[in-house]
N, C-alpha and C positions, 0 to 999 in steps of 0.2 A: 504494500500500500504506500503511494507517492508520502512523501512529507507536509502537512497543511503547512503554507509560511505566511505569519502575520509581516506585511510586508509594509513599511513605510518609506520614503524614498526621502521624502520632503515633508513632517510632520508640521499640522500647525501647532500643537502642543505634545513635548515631550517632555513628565515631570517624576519625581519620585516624592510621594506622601504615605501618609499613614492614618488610621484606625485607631481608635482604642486608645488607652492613657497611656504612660511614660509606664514599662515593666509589662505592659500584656500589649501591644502596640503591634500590627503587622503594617509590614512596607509592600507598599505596590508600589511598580515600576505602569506607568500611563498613557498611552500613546494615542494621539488621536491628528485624527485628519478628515475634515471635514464631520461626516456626522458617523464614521467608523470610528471606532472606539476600542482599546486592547487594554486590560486591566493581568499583569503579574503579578503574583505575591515572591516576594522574596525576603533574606535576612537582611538584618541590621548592618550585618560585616560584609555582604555583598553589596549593599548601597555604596558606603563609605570608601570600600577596595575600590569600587567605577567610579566613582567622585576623583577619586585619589587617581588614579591610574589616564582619565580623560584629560585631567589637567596635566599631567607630566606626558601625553604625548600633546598637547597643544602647546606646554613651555617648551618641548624640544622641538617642534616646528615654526614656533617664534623666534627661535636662536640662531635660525638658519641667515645668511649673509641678506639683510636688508628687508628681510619679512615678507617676501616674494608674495606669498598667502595670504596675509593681511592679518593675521592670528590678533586677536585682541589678546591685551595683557590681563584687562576685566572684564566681567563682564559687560556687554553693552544695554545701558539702562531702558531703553525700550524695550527689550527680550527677559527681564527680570518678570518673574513669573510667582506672587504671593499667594495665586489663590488656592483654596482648596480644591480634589480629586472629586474629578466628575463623578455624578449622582445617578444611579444604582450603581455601583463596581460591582461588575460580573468575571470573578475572579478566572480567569483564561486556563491559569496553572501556572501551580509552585515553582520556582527557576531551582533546576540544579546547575547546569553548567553553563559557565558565559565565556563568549569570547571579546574582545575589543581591538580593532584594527584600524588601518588609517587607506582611505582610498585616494591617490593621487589624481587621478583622474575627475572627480566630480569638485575634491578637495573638501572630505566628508570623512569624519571620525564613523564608525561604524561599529554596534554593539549589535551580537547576534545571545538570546537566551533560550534556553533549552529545557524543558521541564524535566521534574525529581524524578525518576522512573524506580519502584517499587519492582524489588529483583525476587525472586522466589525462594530465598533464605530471609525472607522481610529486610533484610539492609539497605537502606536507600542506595541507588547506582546514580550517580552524577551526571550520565549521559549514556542514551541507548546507544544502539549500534546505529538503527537508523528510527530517530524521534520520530513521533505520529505527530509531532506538532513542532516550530519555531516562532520565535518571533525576530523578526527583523528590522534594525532603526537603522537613519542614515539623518547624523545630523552635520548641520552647519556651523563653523567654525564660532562661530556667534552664540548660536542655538547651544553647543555642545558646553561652550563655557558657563551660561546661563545653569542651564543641567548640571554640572558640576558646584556650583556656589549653591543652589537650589538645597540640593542633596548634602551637603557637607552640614547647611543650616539645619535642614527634620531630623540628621542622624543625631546632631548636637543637643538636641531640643528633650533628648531624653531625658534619664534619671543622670543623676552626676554620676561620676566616677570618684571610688574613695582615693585619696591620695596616699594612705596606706595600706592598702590590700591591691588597690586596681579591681573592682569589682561596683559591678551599681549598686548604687544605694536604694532604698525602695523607701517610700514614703511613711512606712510605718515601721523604720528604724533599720539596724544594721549591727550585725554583727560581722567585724573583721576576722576572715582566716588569712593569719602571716602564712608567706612560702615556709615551708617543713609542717605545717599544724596539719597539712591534708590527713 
């Protein structure tokens, strides 16, 4: 059976939000073009890892001899995107595996995600051999940076992080495990 690919070329909105309060909180990844709509669920550390990883291939293609690309340093303030995740999210499927690449040709950061696939020992598999499903984004260097400061803000917005454990704090207190108490 062919693979379904949720295909965007040229999104009008590519965003990553969330559900639910700081500690029970799910991240969807949201892609929409015109009145098509793709809602992902994904984790916390795969938002943050694509934030992270979008900006460090757009700063190393701003570093190139005279910006040939045009790479914005910031984001640019008309493509700032506060609002919240479109209404009903009809969750697509879970992301297990993501890839992120750079297309010279269009001059288009590209993020391909791939659903959890449940293997017959029940351990989640990160990627089938050949998915029944993808999704596919293709953003602009504008768009992409937008996306990236978007996503670094909701991952931040969570529960803090203790500064002596490294572990989130939950609003109805905390107990610190030092490394060795495991």
């Amino acid at each position: 059976m062919p693979t379904i690919v949720h295909k965007f070329a040229w999104p009008d909105r590519v965003v990553v939000g969330t559900v639910g309060e700081p500690g029970s909180r799910t991240f969807y990844l949201q892609v929409r073009t015109r009145s098509d709509i793709v809602s992902i669920a994904l984790e916390k550390q795969q938002s943050a890892l694509l934030a992270e990883k979008i900006d460090e291939i757009l700063d190393q293609l701003m570093g190139h001899e005279g910006n040939p690309l045009s790479i914005p340093a910031l984001t640019p303030i008309e493509l700032v995107d506060n609002d919240p995740l479109e209404q009903p999210i009809d969750e697509q499927f879970r992301t297990g595996a993501m890839s992120l690449g750079w297309d010279p040709s269009t001059a288009q950061v590209v993020i391909e995600a791939y659903p959890l696939v449940e293997t017959d020992d029940d351990e989640p598999d990160f990627i089938a051999e050949e998915p029944v499903e993808m999704l596919l984004v293709r953003l602009p260097v504008g768009t992409a940076r937008a996306f990236a400061k978007r996503t670094r803000e909701v991952v931040g917005a969570g529960r803090p992080i203790c500064p002596f454990c490294g572990t989130p704090i939950d609003p109805d207190g905390h107990t610190c495990i030092l490394p060795g108490e495991l």
